[in-house]
N, C-alpha and C positions, 0 to 999 in steps of 0.2 A: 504494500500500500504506500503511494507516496502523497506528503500532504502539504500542499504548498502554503504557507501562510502569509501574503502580504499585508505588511503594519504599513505605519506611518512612511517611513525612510528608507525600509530594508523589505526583502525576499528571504525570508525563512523556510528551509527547502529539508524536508523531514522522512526520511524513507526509513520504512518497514519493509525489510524484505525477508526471501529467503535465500542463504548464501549457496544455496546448491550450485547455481553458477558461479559462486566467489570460489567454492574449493571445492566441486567435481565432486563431491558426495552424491551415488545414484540417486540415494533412496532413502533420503530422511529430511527433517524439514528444520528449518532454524530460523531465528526472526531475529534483526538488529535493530537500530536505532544509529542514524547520523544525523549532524547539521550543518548545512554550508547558509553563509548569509552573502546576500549580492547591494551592493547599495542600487535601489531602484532605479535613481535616474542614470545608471553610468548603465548602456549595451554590455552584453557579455562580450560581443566583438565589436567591432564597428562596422558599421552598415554601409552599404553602397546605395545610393537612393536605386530605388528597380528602375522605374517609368516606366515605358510604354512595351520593354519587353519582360514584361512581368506574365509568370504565369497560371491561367485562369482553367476553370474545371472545363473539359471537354466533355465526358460522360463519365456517368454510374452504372458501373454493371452490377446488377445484383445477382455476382456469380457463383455462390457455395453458403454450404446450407450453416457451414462454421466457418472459423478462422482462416483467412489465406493464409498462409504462411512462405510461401516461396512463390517468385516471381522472374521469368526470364526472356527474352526475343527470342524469336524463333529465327529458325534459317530458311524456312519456309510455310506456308506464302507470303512476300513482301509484306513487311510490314506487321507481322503476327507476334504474338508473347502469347506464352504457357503462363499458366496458373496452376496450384496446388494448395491442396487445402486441410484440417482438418477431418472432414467429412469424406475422406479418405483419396478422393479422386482428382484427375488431374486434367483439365481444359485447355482448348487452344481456340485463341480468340483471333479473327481476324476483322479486320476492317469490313462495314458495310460500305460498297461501294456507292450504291444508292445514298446513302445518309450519312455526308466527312464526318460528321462526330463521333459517331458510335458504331459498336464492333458487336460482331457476332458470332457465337459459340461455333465452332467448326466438328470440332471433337473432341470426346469427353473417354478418358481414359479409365480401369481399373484394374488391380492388381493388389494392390497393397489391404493385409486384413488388420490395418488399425490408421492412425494417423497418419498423413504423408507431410513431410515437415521441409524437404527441401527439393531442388529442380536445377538441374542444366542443359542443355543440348549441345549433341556432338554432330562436329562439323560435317558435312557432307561428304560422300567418298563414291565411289564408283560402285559399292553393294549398294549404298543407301544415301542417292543424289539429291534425296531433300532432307540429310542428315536422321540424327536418332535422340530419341527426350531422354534423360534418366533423371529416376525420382528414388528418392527415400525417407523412409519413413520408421515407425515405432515399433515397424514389426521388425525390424533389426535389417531389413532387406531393400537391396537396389535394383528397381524394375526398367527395363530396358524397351521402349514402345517404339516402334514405327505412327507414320500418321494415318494409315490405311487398315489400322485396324485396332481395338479397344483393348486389347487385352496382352500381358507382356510378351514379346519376343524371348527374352530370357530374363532371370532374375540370378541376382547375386546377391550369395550366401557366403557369410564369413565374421560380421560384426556380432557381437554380441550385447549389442544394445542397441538404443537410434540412433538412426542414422541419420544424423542432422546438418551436413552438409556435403554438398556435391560440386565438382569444379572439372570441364573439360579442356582436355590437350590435346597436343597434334598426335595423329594415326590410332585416332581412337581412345587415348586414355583415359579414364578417370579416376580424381582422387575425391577419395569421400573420407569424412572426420566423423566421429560418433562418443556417443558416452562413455562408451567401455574404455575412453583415453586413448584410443590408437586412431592412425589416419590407414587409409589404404590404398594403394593402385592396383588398376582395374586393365587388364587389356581382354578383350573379348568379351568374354565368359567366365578367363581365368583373373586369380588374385596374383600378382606379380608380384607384390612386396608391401611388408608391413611395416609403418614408421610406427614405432615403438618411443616416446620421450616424454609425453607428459604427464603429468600427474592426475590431472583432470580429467574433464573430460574433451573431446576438441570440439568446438564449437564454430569455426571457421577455418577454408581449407583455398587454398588458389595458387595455380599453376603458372608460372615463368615460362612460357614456351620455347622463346630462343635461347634460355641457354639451360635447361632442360632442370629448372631449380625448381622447387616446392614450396609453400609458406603453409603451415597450422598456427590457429592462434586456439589460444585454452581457456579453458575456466582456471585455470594455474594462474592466469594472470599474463602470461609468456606467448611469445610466438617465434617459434622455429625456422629456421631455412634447411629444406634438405637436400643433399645431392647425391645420386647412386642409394637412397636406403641409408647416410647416415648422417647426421644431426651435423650441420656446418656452422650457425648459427646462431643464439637466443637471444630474444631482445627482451628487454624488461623496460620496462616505466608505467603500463597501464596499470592503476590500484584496486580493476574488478578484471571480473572476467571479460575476456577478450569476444566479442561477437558477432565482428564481419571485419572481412579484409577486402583489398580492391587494388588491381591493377595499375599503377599511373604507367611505369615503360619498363624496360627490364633490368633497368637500376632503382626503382621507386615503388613503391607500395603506399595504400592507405590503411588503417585499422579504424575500429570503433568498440568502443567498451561500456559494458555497465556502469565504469564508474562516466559517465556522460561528456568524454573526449573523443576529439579524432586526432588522431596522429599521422605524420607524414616520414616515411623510413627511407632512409637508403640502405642499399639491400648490404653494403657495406657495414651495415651496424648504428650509424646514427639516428637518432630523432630526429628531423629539422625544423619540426614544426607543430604545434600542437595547438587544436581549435577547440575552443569552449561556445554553447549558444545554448543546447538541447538542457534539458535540466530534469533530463532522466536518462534510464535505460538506452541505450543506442543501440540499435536492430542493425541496421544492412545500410550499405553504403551503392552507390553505381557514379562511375566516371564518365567524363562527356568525352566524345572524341577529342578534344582537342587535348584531353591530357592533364588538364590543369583543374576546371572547374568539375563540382561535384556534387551529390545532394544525399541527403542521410535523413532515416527515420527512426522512431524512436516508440516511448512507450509515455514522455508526455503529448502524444496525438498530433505532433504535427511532420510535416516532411520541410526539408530545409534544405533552400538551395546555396550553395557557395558559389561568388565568383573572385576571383584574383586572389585568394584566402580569405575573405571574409564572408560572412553570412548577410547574404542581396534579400530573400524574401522568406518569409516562414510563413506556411499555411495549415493552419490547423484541421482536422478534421474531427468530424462528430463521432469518434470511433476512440476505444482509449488507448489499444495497441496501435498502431499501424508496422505493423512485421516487417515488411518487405517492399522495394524499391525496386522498377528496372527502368532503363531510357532505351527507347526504339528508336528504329532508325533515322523516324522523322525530326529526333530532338523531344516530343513527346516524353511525358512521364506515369511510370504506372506505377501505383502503390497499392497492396491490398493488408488489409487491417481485421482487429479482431470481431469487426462487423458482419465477416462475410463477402465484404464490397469493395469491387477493385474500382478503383478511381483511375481515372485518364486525366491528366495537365498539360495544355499546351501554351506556346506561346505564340504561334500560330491566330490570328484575326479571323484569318477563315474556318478554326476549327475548333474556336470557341464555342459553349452551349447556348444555344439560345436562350435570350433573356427568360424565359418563361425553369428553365432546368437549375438557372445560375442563382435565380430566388427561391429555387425551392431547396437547394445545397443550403443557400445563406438561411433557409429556415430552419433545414435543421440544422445547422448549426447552434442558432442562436437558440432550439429546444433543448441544448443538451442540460442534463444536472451536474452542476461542477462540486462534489462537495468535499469536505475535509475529508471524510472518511474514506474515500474512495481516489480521491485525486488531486486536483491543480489548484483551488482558490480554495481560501474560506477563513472561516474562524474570524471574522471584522465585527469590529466594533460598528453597528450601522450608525449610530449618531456622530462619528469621525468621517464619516463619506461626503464627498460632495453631492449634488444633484447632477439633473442631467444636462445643465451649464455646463458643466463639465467637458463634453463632449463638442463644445463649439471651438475649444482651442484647437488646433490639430495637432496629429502627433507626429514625432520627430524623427520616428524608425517605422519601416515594417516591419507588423508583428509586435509593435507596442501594445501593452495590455494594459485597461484603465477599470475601474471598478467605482459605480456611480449606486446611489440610493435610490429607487422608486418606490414611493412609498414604503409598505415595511418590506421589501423585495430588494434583494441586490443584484445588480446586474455584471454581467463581465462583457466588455467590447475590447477588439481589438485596431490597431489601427493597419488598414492597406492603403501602401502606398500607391498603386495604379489604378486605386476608384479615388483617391483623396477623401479618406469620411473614414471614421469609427465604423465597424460591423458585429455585432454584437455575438457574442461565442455562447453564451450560456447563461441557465440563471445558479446565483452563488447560495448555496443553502449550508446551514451548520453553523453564522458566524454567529458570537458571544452573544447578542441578543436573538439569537433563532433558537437558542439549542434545544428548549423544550418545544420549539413548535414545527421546527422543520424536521421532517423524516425523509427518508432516500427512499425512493420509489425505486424498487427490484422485481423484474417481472410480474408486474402491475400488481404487488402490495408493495405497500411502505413498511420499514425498518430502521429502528435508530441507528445501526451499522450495517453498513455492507462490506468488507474486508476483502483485500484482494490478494491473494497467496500464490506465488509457486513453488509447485513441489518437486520440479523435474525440467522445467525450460526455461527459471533463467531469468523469467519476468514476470508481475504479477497476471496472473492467467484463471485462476478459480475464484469464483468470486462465493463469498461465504457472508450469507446474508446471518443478522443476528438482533435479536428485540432483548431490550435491558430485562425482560417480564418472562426471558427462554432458560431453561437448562444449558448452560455453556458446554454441559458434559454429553446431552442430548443431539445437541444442535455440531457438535463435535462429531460426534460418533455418526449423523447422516449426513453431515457434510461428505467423511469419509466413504460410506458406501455407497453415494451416487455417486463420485469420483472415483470407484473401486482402485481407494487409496489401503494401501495396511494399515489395518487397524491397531498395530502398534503404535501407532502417532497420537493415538488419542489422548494420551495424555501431554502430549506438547500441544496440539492444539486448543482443547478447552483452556490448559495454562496461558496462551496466548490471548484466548476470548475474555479469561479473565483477568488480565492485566491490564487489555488496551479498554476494558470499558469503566476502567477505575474500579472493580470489584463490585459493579451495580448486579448481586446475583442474587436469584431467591432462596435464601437460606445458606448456611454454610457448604461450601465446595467439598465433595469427596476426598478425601484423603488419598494420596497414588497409590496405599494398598487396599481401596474398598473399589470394590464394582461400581461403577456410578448409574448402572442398568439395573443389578440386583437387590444393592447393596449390602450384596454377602463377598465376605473375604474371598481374595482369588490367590490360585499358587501360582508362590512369585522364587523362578529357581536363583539358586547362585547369589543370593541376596545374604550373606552373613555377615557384613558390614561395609561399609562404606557408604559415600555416596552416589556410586555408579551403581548400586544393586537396582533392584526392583519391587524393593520393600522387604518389610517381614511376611513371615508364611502362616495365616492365622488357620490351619486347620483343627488343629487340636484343642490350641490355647494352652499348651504347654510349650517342652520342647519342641521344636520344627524340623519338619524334615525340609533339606535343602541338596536336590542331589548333586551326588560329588562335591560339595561345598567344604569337606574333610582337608582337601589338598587341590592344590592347581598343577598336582601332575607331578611327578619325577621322572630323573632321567637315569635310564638302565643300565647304567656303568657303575664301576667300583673308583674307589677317590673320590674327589672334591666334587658337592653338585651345587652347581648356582642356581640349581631351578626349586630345590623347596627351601633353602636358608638354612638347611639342617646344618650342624657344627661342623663336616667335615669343611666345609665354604671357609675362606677369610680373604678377606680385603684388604689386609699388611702388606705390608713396603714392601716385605719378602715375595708378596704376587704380583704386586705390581710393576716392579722394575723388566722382567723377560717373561715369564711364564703366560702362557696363551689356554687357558685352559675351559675357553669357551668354544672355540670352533677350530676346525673341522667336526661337527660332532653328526655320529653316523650312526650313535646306537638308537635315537630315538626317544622320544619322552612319552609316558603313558599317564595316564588318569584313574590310580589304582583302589585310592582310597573309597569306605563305604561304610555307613551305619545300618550294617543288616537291619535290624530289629525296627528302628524306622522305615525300610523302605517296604518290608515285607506288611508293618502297621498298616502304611499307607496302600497299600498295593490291596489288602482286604477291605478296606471302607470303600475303596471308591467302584471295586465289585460288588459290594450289598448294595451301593448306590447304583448302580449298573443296569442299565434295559436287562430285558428278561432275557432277549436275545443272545444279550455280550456277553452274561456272566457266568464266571468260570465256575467249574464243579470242585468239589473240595476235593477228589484226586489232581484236580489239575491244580490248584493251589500250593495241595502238599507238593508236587512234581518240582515248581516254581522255587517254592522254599528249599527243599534239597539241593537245586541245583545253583543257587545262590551262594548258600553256605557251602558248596563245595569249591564254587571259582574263585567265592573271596578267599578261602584259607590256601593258598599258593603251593604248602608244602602236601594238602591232602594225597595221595597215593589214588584215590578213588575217581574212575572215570564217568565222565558225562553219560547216561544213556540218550539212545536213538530219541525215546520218548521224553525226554528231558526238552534235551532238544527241538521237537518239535512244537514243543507244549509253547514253549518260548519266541518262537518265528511265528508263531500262529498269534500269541497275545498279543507279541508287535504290532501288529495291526489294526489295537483296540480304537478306538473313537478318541481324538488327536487329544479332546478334552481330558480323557483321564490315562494316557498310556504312558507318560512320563516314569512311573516308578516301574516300568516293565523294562523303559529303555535302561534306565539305568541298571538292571542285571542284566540287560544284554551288553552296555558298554562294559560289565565287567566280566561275562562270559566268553566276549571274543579275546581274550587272552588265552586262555587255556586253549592249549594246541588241539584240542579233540574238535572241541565248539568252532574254533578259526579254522581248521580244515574243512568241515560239514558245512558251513554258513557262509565261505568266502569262497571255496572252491569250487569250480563245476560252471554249473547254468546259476545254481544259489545262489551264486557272489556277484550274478549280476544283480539278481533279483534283489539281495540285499543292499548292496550300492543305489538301486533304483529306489527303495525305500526307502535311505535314509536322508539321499536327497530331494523327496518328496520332504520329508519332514524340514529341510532346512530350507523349504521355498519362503523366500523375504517376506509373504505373508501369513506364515503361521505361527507361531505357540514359541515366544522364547526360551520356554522350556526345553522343547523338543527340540530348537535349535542345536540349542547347548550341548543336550544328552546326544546326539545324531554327529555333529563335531568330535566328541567328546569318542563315539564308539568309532569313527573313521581311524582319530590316532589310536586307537587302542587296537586296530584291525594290524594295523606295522608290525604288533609283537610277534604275530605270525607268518611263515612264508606263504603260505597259502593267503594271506589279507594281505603282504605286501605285494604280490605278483598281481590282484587283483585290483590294488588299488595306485598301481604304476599305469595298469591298461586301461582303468577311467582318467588316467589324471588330470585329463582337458573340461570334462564332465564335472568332477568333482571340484579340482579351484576355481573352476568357474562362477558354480553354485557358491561355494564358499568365499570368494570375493564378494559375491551381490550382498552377503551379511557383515562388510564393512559399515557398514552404515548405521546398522542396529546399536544405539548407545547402551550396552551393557557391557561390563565389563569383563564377565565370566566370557559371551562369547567370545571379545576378543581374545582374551587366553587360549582358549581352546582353537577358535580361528588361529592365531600365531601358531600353536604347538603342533596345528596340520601342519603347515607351510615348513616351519623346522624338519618334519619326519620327511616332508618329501623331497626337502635340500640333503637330505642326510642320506638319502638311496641313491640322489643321484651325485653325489660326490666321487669325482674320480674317472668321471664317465664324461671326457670332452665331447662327444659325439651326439649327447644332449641336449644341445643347446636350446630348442623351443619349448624342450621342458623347463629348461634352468628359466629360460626368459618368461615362461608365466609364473614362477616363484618369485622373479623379482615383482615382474609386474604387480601381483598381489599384495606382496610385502610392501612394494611403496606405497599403491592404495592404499594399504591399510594404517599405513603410519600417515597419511595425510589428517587423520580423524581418530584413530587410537589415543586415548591416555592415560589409560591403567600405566603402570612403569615395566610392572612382569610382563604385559604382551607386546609391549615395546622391545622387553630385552629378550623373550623370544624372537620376534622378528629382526631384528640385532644380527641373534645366530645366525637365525637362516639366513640373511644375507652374506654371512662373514661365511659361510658353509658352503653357501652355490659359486660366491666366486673364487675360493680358495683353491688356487693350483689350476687355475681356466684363464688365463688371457684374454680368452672368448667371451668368459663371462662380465670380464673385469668390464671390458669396454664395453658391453652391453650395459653394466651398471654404472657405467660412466655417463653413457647416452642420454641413461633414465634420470640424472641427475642426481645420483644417489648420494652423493657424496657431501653436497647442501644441502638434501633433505633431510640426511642425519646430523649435518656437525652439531645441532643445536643441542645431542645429547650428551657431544664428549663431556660438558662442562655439570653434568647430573651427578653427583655425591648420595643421595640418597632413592633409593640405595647407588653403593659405590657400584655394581657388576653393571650398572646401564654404562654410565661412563667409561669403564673401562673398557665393556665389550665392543663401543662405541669409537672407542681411539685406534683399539686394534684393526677395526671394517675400516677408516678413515686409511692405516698405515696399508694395508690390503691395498687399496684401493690407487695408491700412489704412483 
């Protein structure tokens, strides 16, 4: 949400966001708070008067049933641009010749089974002489259409998230950037190479053509140049995520960023130039032939032309996104926004809209509701306002904003400089004397807030209506399931609803360990102190069962172990001076500890609670018990039976809500070499792999996260679970990357102690490499957002682990950055093993 507040003197510019695009977090939500103040009468830049070739709306196409979000020319028919949308599908609009203003649908493309978020077209060639569209989208995939027919020529598969931008080159290539943090090229059909470097996720991609160079920019904040597949480049100075780049010549580039700058690079490394005007989010950028001038859209609603570097005309529209920009061949300009609606600008006399379409734009504009809660003006004192006297002065810039009193009504005008006259944007609701009487109209009911969130792209995109008279915890939890967001958020987001509405709630807020739907205790694992847990576990009301919460694991060597703090560990001079006795480490760390007696407690109440269907018979109970007490005692002599075993694969299964104390004796039964041969080995181990990755999908049960982590490293102890789980391992880090995200502390541990055991198999093994490269990958994810210290200093190892004695690796985690992304821990003393394991991956790495 951004909330602009103009007083007396100053522009107070207040954004709530979510930093998923500041740090490449897939799949969680954060909200901040900034403030920039502008002195009002001074331009953000200086203005060039427009005059007469100022540009004026041409048409409205009301092209897609949601959000444009990508926008490009076509190469064929003269004159044509592609659209994409939301709404999953992808248009091509051409000119009606009959009627110069306005264009019309030509062909409407599908392919894509979720969002489509980005567009480019490939040049024309002797297979495909009116060239080829590529689009991508949320389904992780890039669909490849001709204009003769609707449905994809080919699609490309290889990202493992959206794929949210597209960029083409000569003989066909393309590079497309996505969440998963990697960029890719594209020849054909096939993937040719995967740039591997940021932290984030990439959010803008653009190709160098003559000299055959690459540029990604990130939500890292960074943007890379690449040549042949390896990192030449990074430029740093943007202070958000990076959001569109743009060609000036093959020494020049432009960027645009969240934090609401344009920058100007030479590809050499410097900044030259840097433009301020937008006073939000900046989307997409597009260059004018001549190289120099440019125009840029954003997320405060307007598009913004630049000429000689400064900002010549700004035009708002009634839409609050506007995503995407392209300029056709005419000089024309096309924008489409989160309306739905692509807009047309020319500067063109003859291609202007008829007076009759140009007052119906100015009308709605001037319909929009501009309110604090939601967006650009508000919060005035209406007895400090002038009238509408006001408006007889002229203004002094295009794109000046003035704010008059009508009666008890505030108004917002802007001023255009090629009509000469104020045109009014919107009416102002929410300021200091409204606040009881204006509500924000949201799909024709009003609301004392309407909140705008993103959880995944970067800008505010959901819009979260909320009445001071609702459940914040309510209004939380179905905000979430008509977004089918995870419902693990819910409790950042009701905390959110209840902060920004000053605590106006009806009655006390739930506690983060009571249901706020039940209001019965929920089990909350891994929670035995601190403040990353998930509360206490009120089942009993006594002691708590917390599984595996005993230990965070040891490692199956003899001597020193830094992984549970036990005495053989110390941190004396005597270790610190040469001794390495963190990594290489290749035996593995397991998760052994357990409170039989709790879990078995547990494991009976919630089968008497149990459908009639689910619950187990008291032979299979006793079966459960036995084979508990037999895996946890290590030295027993007495083997697993067949039925033991089965009894156990089978409860696995139970209803996600209460199978947690089942996983937990199975993460302690694939130790024992009888259970790891029967349960990893065969056809089983896929079956069981497919299981326990079911239970770690990003929206279920952080329980079963944990226990399903928790039973992968425990599968290592075995060779039958290691061989099984080297043959998933693109499967399973994968999965277990996407629960970076998840703020609990236990899964990070257990996350990290994956990533350790699978740097530990592959130690020794140069031949590796794109296993090593998604350990790093992972391990950097994860340390972007980690901050337990133990899952840090497990990821620590496994870094120190995959590149120790690989060359191959080294430079791979050089690429990745790795070496800045950790130094910040060499200087951690408490505990002393981060730091130190820390210095030694730094000397590694040298």
């Amino acid at each position: 949400m951004s909330v602009i507040l103009l007083l007396a003197d100053m522009i107070l510019i207040i954004l709530i966001d979510s930093p998923q695009t500041r740090t490449g977090s897939n799949s969680f939500m954060h909200f901040q708070c900034c403030c920039v103040s502008v002195c009002r009468d001074r331009c953000l830049s200086s203005v060039i008067m427009s005059g007469s070739n100022s540009f004026r709306l041409r048409c409205s196409l009301a092209a897609h049933e949601m959000d444009v979000r990508g926008l490009a020319a076509a190469s064929f028919p003269h004159g044509a641009f592609v659209s994409v949308s939301r709404d999953r599908t992808a248009r091509v609009w051409v000119p009606n010749p009959s009627e110069n203003q306005v264009f019309t649908e030509m062909h409407c493309m599908n392919g894509h089974s979720n969002f489509v978020s980005c567009v480019c077209i490939i040049a024309p060639n002797e297979t495909y002489p009116r060239g080829l569209i590529a689009t991508g989208g949320h389904d992780n995939n890039i669909c490849v259409f001709s204009l003769d027919r609707p449905d994809p020529l080919f699609t490309l598969k290889g990202h493992k998230n959206t794929v949210c931008t597209l960029s083409a080159g000569k003989f066909g290539t393309i590079l497309s950037g996505s969440w998963d943090t990697t960029a890719k090229v594209w020849l054909g059909e096939k993937c040719m190479m995967t740039l591997q470097g940021h932290s984030a996720a990439v959010w803008a991609v653009v190709i160098l053509p003559e000299q055959g160079l690459m540029l990604s920019g990130s939500a890292d904040k960074t943007i890379k140049l690449w040549k042949a597949g390896r990192c030449e480049n990074t430029y740093t100075g943007h202070e958000d995520c990076v959001r569109g780049l743009a060609v000036i010549s093959d020494m020049e580039f432009f960027s645009c960023s969240n934090d609401a700058s344009i920058r100007r690079w030479m590809v050499t490394g410097e900044c030259v130039q840097v433009y301020y005007g937008h006073t939000n989010y900046i989307y997409s950028l597009a260059v004018f032939p001549n190289g120099q001038d440019f125009i840029s859209t954003g997320e405060d609603r307007t598009l913004r032309i630049w000429r000689k570097g400064e900002c010549s005309q700004t035009i708002r529209l009634p839409a609050q996104s506007v995503w995407c920009c392209c300029i056709l061949p005419d000089g024309d300009i096309a924008v489409g926004a989160s309306d739905g609606i692509i807009r047309v600008f020319t500067e063109s006399q003859e291609r202007v809209a008829s007076a009759q379409d140009l007052q119906a734009f100015e009308d709605e504009l001037s319909k929009a509701i501009i309110d604090p809660k939601t967006g650009d003006l508000g919060d005035i004192k209406i007895e400090d306002l002038p009238g509408r006297e006001h408006l007889n002065e002229p203004g002094n810039r295009d794109g000046q904003t003035r704010l008059i009193k009508e009666g008890s009504n505030v108004e917002a005008y802007q001023w255009s400089m090629s009509d000469g006259r104020w045109v009014k944007i919107g009416d102002v609701v929410g300021g200091s004397s409204q606040q009881n009487s204006k509500r924000v109209m949201y799909e024709g009911k009003e609301y004392d807030f309407v909140f705008s969130i993103d959880v995944n792209e970067g800008g505010p995109g959901l819009k979260l209506p909320y009445n001071v008279t609702d459940d914040p915890w309510l209004t939380a939890h179905n905000f979430l399931e008509k977004n089918d967001l995870s419902p693990m958020f819910l409790d950042q987001v009701a905390n959110f609803i209840i902060e920004n509405t000053k605590g106006h709630t009806l009655g006390p807020a739930p506690t983060s360990a009571t249901d706020p739907f039940t209001g019965a205790g929920r089990y909350i694992p891994g929670s035995g102190g601190g403040d990353q847990g998930f509360g206490a576990d009120p089942f009993t009301g006594g002691g708590r069962y917390i599984p595996g919460s005993e230990s965070t694991g040891r490692v199956s060597s003899s001597g020193a172990d830094p992984f549970t703090g036990g005495s053989a560990y110390s941190s004396s001079s005597a270790l610190k001076a040469t001794t390495n006795i963190f990594f290489p480490n290749t035996d593995g760390v397991m998760f052994e500890q357990a409170n039989t007696t709790q879990i078995l407690g547990k494991l009976r109440e919630l089968n008497n609670a149990a459908p009639a269907d689910r619950k187990l018979s008291d032979a299979a109970l006793d079966s459960l018990e036995k084979l508990l007490h037999l895996v946890a005692d290590q030295k027993s002599q007495e083997q697993p039976t067949a039925e033991q075993i089965s009894v156990l694969w089978r409860t696995s299964h139970w209803p996600e809500d209460i199978v947690f104390p089942v996983l937990d004796i199975l993460r302690l039964a694939v130790r024992h070499p009888e259970v790891n041969a029967q349960l990893c080995g065969g056809t089983e181990g896929s079956s069981l792999c497919n299981h326990l990755l079911g239970l770690m999908s990003p929206e279920g049960r952080p329980a079963n996260q944990m226990l399903a982590l928790r039973t992968l490293c425990n599968c290592f102890s075995g060779s039958h679970g290691r061989a099984l789980l080297l043959g998933q391992r693109d499967a399973v880090l994968s999965r277990s990357g996407d629960l970076c995200a998840v703020s609990n502390k236990n899964i990070h541990v257990a996350l990290a102690t994956l990533v350790l055991n699978y740097a530990g198999r592959l130690y020794g093994q140069p031949t590796e490499i794109e296993a090593k490269a998604q350990c790093l990958s992972v391990a950097s994810t994860a340390l972007e957002v980690v901050q337990d210290k133990e899952a840090i200093f497990r990821l620590l190892v496994a870094l120190g682990t995959t590149v120790a004695g690989d060359s191959t690796a080294k430079d791979l985690a050089r690429s990745l950055g790795v070496n800045s992304q950790i130094s910040k821990y060499a200087r951690v003393s408490d505990p002393a093993k981060v730091g130190e394991c820390c210095r030694l991956v730094l000397d590694e790495l040298q």
